[in-house]
N, C-alpha and C positions, 0 to 999 in steps of 0.2 A: 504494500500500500504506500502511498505517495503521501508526506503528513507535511503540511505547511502550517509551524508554528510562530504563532504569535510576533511573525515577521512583517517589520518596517527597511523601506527601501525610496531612497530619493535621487534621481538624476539632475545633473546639475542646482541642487537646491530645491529642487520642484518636488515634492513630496505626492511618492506615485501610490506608494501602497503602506497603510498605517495600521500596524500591527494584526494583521490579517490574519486568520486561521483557517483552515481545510484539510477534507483527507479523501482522496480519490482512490474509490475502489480499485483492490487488484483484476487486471480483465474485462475492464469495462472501459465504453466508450464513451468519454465525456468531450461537449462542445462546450468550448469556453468562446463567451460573449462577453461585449459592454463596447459603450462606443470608442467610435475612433480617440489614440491618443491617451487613453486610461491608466496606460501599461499591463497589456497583458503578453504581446510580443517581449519586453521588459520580465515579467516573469514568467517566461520560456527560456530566457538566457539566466535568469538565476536556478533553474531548474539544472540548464546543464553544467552551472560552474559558472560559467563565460563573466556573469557578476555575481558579487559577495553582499549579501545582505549586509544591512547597516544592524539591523536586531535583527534577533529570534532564528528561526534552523528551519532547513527544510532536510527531509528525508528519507530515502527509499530503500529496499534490502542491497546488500554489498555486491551481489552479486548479479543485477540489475544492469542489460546494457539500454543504454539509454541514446537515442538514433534522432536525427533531427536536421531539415535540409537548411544548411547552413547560406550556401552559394552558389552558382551556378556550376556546372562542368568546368576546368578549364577545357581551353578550345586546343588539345593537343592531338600528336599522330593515334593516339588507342581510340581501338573502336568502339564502338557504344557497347558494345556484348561483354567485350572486356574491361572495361570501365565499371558497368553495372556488377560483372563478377568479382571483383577486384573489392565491390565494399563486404565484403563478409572475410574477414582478416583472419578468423581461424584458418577457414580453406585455403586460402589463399597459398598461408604458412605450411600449413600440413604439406601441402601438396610442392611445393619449395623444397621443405625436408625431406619429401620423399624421394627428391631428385638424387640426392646427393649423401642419404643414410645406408648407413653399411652393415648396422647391427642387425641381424636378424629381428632380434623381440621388438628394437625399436619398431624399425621395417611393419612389423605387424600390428605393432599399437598405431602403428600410422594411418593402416589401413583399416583396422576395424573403428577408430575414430570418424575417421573420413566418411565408411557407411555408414557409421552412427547421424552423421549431420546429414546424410541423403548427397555430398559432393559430389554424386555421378549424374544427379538428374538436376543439377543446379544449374547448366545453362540452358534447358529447354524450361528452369522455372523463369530462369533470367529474363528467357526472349518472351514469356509467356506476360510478363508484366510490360516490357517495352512493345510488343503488339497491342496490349489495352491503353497502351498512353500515346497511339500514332506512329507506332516507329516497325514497318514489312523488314523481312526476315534481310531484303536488299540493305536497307538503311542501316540495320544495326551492327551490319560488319562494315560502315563507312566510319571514318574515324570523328570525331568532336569536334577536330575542325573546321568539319562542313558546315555544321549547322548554327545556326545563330543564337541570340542570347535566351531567348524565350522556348527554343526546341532544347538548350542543353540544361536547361529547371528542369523540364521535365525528366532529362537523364539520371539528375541528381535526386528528383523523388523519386525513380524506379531506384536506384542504387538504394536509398534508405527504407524503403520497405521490401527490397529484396535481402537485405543483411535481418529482417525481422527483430527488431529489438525487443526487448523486457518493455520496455516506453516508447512509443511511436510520440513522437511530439511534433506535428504540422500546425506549420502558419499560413493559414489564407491558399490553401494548396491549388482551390481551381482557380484563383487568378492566371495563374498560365497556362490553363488546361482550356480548349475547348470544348462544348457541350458534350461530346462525343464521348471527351478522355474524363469528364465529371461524372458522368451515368458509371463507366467503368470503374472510378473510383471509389464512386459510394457502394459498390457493388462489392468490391475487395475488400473493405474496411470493414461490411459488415461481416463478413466474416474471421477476421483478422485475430488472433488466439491469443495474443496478449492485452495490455494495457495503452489505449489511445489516447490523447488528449488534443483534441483542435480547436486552433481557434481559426473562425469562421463566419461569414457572415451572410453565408449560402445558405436561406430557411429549406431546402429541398435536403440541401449532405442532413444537415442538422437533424430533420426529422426522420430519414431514411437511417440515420449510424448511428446517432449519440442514444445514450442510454441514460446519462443524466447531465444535467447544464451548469454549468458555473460563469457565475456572473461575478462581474467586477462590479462596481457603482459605485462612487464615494468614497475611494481607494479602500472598499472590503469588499470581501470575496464572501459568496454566498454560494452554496449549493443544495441543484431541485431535483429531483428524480423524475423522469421522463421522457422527451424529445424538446424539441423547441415550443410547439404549439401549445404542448402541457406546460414547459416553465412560464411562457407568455399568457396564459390563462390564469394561474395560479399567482404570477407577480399583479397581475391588474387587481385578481380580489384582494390578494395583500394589502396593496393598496387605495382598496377602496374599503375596506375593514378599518385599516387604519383613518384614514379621513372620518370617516365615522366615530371611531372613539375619539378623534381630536375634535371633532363637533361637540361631543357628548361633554368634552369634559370642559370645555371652552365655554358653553352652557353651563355646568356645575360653578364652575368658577367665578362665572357672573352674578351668578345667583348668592354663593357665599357670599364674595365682596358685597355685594347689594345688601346682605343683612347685616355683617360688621358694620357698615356706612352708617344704616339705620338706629342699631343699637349699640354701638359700643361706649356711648356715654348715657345709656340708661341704666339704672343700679339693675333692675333687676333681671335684665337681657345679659349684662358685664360677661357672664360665666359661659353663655353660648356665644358671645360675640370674638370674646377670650379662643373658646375649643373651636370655631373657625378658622380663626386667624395661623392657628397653631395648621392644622388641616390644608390652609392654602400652604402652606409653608412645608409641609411636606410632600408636594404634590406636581409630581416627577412629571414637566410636561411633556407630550406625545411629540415626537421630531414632526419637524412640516415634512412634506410629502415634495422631493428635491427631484422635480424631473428636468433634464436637460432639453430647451426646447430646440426643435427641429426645424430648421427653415425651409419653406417650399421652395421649389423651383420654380419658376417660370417661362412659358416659354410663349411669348407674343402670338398671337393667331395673324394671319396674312389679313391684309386689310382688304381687300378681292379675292373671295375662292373664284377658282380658273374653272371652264367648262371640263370635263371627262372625259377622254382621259387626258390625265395630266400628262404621261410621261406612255409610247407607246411603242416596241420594238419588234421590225418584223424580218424574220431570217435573218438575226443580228450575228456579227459575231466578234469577235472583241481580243485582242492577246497586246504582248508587249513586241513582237517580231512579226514581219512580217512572213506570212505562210504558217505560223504556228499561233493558230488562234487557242485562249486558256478555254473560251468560253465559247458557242455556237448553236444554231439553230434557235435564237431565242424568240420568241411571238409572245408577246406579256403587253399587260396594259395594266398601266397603276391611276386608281380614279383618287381625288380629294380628300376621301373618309377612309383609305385604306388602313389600316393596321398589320405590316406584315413581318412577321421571322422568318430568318433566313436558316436553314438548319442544313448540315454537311460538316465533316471533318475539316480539320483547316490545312489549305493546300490544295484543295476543290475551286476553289475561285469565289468566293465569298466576300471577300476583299474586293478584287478585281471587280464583280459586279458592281458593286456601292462608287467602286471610284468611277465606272461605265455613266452609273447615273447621272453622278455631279461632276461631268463633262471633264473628270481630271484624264480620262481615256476616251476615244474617240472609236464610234464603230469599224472594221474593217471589211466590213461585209453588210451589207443586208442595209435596215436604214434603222433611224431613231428620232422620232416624233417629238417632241415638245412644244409649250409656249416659249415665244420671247421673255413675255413677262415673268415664266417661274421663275421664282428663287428656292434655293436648296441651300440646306444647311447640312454639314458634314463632322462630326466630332466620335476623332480617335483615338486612344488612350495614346499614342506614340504624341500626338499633336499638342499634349502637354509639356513637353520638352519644349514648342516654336513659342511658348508666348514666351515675351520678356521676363526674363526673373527679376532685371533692378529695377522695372516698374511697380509701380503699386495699380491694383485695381481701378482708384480714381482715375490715373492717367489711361489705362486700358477704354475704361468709358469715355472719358476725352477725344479721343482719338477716332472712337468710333461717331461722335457725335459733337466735333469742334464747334461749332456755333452754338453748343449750349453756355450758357453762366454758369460759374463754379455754382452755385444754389442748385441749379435744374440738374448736373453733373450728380453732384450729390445725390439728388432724390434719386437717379436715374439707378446709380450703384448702389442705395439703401432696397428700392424695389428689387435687388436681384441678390439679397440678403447679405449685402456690404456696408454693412453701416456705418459708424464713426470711427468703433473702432480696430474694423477691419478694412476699408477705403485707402487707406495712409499707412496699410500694410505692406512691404516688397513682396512679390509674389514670391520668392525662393523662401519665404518664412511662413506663406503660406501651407497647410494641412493639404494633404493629399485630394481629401477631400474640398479643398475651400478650390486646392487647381480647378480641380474637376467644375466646378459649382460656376468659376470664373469663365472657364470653357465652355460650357454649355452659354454661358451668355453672350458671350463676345459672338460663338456661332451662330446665336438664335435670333440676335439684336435686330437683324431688319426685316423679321416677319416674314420667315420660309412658308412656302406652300408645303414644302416635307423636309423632311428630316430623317436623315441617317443616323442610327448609331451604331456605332461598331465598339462592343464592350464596353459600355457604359459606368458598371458597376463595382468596377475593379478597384475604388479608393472608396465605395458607398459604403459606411455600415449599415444593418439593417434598416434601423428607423427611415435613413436617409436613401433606401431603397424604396421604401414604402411612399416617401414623400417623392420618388420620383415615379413610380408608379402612377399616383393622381396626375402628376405634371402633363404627363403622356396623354392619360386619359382622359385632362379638362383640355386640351391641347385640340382646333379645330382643324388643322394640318394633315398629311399622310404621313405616316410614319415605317421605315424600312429600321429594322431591329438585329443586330446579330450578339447576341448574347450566351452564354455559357451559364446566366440565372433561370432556370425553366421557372422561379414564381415568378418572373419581369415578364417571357415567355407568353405564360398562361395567365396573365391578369390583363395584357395590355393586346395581344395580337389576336386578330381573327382570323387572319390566313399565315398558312407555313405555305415556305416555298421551300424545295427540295434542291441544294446544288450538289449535282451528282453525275456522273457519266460526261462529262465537258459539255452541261446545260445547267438550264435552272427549269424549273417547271413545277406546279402548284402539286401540294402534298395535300391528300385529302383526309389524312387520318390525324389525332393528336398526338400530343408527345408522348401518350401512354404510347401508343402503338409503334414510335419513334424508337423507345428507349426498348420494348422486345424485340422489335427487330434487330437492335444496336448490339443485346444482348444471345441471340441466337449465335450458338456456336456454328450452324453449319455456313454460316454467312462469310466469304470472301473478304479476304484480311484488304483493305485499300492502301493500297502502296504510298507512302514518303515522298511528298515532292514539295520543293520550297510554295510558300501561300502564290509568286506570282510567277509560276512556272507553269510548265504543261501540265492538265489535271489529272487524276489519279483515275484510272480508272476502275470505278469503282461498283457495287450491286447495287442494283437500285432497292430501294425499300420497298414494301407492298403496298397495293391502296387498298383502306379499307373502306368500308359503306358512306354512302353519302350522305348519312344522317348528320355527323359532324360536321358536315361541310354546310348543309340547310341549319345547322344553329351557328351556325358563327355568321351565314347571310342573316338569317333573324335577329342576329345582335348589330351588324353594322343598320339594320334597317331601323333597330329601334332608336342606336344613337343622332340617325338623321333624323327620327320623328322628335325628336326631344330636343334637338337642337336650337330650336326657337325660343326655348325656355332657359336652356344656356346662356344663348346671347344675353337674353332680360337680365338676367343676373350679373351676367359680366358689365354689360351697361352699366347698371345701377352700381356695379363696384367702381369700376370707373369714375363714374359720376360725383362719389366720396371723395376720392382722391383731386377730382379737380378745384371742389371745393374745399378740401382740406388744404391744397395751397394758397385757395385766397385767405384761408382764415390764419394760417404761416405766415402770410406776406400782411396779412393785417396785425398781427399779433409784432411783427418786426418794427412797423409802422407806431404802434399806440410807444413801442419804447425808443423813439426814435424824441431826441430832446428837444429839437425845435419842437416837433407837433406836438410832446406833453408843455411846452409853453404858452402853448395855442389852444385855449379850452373851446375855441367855436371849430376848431380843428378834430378835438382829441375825444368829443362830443359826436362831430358828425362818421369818424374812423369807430367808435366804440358802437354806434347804430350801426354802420354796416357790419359791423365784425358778428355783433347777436341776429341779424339778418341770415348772414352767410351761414352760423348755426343752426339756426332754423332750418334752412334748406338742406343742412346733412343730416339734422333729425330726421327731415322728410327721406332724404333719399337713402339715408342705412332701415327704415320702414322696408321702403319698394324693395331695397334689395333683399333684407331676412325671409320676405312675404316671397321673392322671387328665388331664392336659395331653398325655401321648403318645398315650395312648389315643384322644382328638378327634383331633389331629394326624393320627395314621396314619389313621384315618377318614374326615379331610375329602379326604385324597390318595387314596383308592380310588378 
């Protein structure tokens, strides 16, 4: 068992975890949560040494190996095969010694070790984990050099869960993984015979593996028994248990003080008013209920939807050379309200497509429809890298919108949850998450008709999954999705599209039937080819009934019948907002020293200013009344 005692740990001064305690079942699979920035990556590294507590001990039996993907592959001549064998350091040795031992006994202890740890079937377990993470029997005799920073992660988490440790300890492991290599991995883990612990912010691994959850929060560590949906069920009543007895007792409270008040200078009250006072006085109050709040996203709706289809390609075909097209035979048409994921292993051309759309690749064959007037918006985790690091946010806004005043500037980066005192922040100091949050604006800022994203969630923590979920779906745009989070997946898209076989072409089953297929053993392993190379070719997946495909039209046809209702809402939000800067610019005004010198001045600004109230009374009315009214409607 894993025992975390009464340990305090601070980086740089910043006090991450205050005297904490825990004990993680031996064998079991626990997800460890909390948001971004907490430290729980921080205590992974005091897990394995890497830092030393400031207090208290952590610790597990002596002879516990403890496995953990530290860094990438180096990018050297060994092959992946031999690489991935190479992390299990018994065999390694054994089989070293065995080259070069002369003792008969030893000779034989050698060897009966060796089939004690199974080292004969160890590189067909080898390849059997590099085939579930993307890598055909071709690729993994190619050496580490070939591949790039993102395919040799992956090397390094097959090497550590091929060496099997006492402690498997992953951090955030389907960040590098496409959808493909995530299904296989929650598939492995479940069954995995020792002790797991991850942390992750993937609600699908988490309910599929873990077996119970630890939570950071407030620099303490808590633990739930269950999956995610059961710790998340069980922390809301927590917390709504608790606000209740802080009602209850916040009331009590009121109440005694009210009768001390009353009587404590009446003789004959004195002796109750006395055993109150005493009473308040030991009366251990309930913590508030400390949630971190979550900023939505936003993303501008196009000021013009464009006729349908938006975007239309016939006998397209598409590559980086000519004569070797990645992608072909394409016939697709994307309307206004589409919602689509893109699903295929990576190195299918997924990529390729998204960049086909927003014109950063040009057809080579066939033709490709659009308006003049679309605009497309494009954001990829790599695209975090291009924005300026020694800028701050505010000048990001700036730029994109010079003829605003610093005032308007402001509001603009407060709306896209940059407020004071994150605006005047360099973005290199910025949270992985606040890049992301900055990214999605800068790309969204002049009101796309669609939007790409291509792995979105890779710096999200949940919550802030959640808040991008809505984003999507209060979002009146088309949206093209490629993601490795199947709940992003399945909350926000109505059609899968299939990139397989050097096409793309509409999949009519869901992800359940995505993910058996993914998982059938008799299914053709898809061969290793870089994302913008020639495509792999690969089996196509089954179609299943049409049923699914008639609910997800019933759902885009619901969200256009309801759209009307939308808009009234958004207006009326709107309409707050425009009024809430006259009533900013009035309120600037009443403290402006000339006009308070001026009482026929500061008289006639103080009438407009309760005016302009008035009218945000009126119009946060229209919008609550037009906010329930979608609400009740999207629940029918």
């Amino acid at each position: 068992m894993l025992h975390i005692n009464d340990l305090t740990f601070r980086m740089e001064g910043r006090l991450l975890l205050d005297r904490v305690t825990a004990a993680i079942p031996p064998g079991q699979r626990t997800g460890f949560v909390g948001r971004n920035g907490t430290g729980k990556s921080t205590l992974l590294k005091l897990i394995t040494g890497e830092y030393g507590p400031e207090s208290g001990s952590l610790s597990f039996p002596k002879n516990w190996r403890v496995g953990m993907v530290r860094q990438e592959v180096l990018a050297g001549p060994t092959s992946l095969l031999d690489t991935v064998l190479a992390a299990d350091i018994e065999r390694s040795s054994l089989l070293a010694e065995a080259e070069t031992a002369t003792d008969p006994h030893r000779i034989a202890d050698i060897h009966l070790r060796l089939a004690d740890i199974g080292a004969h079937a160890a590189p067909a377990r080898a390849a059997t984990i590099l085939s579930g993470l993307g890598f055909d029997e071709a690729a993994q005799g190619r050496p580490c050099a070939d591949f790039s920073g993102g395919w040799r992660m992956r090397v390094a988490l097959a090497a550590v869960l091929f060496s099997e440790p006492d402690l498997l300890l992953l951090d955030e492991p389907t960040n590098y993984l496409d959808l493909e290599g995530s299904i296989w991995l929650e598939e492995y883990l479940r069954t995995y015979p020792h002790t797991v612990l991850i942390v992750s912010h993937d609600r699908d691994l988490l309910n599929n593996v873990a077996q119970n959850i630890l939570h950071l929060e407030h620099k303490k560590l808590s633990v739930y028994s269950g999956n995610y949906d059961r710790f998340d069920r069980t922390r809301r009543e927590k917390l709504m248990l608790q606000l209740s007895m802080k009602k209850k007792q916040e009331d009590a409270r009121r109440h005694m003080e009210s009768f001390v008040e009353r009587f404590k200078a009446k003789a004959s009250k004195a002796r109750q008013a006395q055993s109150r006072m005493k009473a308040l006085a030991k009366m251990e109050p309930i913590a508030d209920i400390l949630s971190e709040r979550v900023l939505p996203f936003r993303f501008p709706a196009p000021d013009k939807p464009l006729a349908s289809p938006i975007i239309r390609l016939e006998h397209a075909s598409v590559g980086y050379e000519p004569g070797k097209p990645v992608l072909k035979n394409l016939d697709l048409r994307i309307d206004q309200d589409d919602r689509i994921a893109l699903l295929g292993a990576n190195g299918n051309g997924k990529s390729t497509f998204a960049k086909l759309l927003c014109d950063r690749l040009t057809v080579s064959a066939g033709h490709k429809y659009d308006s003049k007037k679309l605009r497309i918006a494009y954001f990829a985790q790599h695209q975090l890298d291009e924005l300026n690091m020694g800028d701050t946010p505010y000048e990001h806004f700036r730029e994109l919108k010079p003829d605003a005043t610093q005032a308007q500037t402001r509001a603009i980066a407060g709306s896209y949850g940059f407020g004071a005192d994150k605006a005047d922040t360099k973005v290199e100091k910025l949270s992985g998450g606040e890049k992301a949050r900055l990214l999605f604006a800068v790309a969204t800022f002049h009101k796309p008709h669609i939007i790409i994203l291509d792995e979105p969630t890779n710096h999200l923590d949940v919550d802030s999954r959640e808040a991008l979920v809505m984003a999507i779906n209060d979002y009146d745009g088309a949206f093209i999705l490629i993601s490795h989070d199947r709940h992003l997946i399945e909350t926000c898209a109505d059609r899968l599209w299939l990139v397989a076989d050097g096409t793309v072409s509409p999949y009519d089953g869901d992800l359940d039937d995505y993910r058996k297929w993914l998982l059938d053993p008799a299914r053709r392993i898809k061969p290793l080819v870089a994302e913008d190379d020639a495509v792999a070719d690969a089996a196509r997946a089954p179609r299943p009934s049409n049923d699914k495909k008639e609910a997800r039209r019933l759902a885009a046809q619901k969200r256009e019948q309801l759209a009307p209702l939308k808009r009234k809402a958004q207006t009326a939000e709107q309409e707050i907002q425009r009024i809430q800067k006259i009533v900013d610019a009035l309120d600037a005004k009443l403290a402006d020293p000339k006009v308070a010198g001026d009482p026929a001045a500061m008289s006639a600004t103080a009438k407009e200013r309760a005016e302009a109230l008035k009218a945000r009374a009126r119009a946060e009315e229209l919008w609550l009344e037009a906010s329930a009214t979608y609400e009740e409607a999207m629940a029918d």
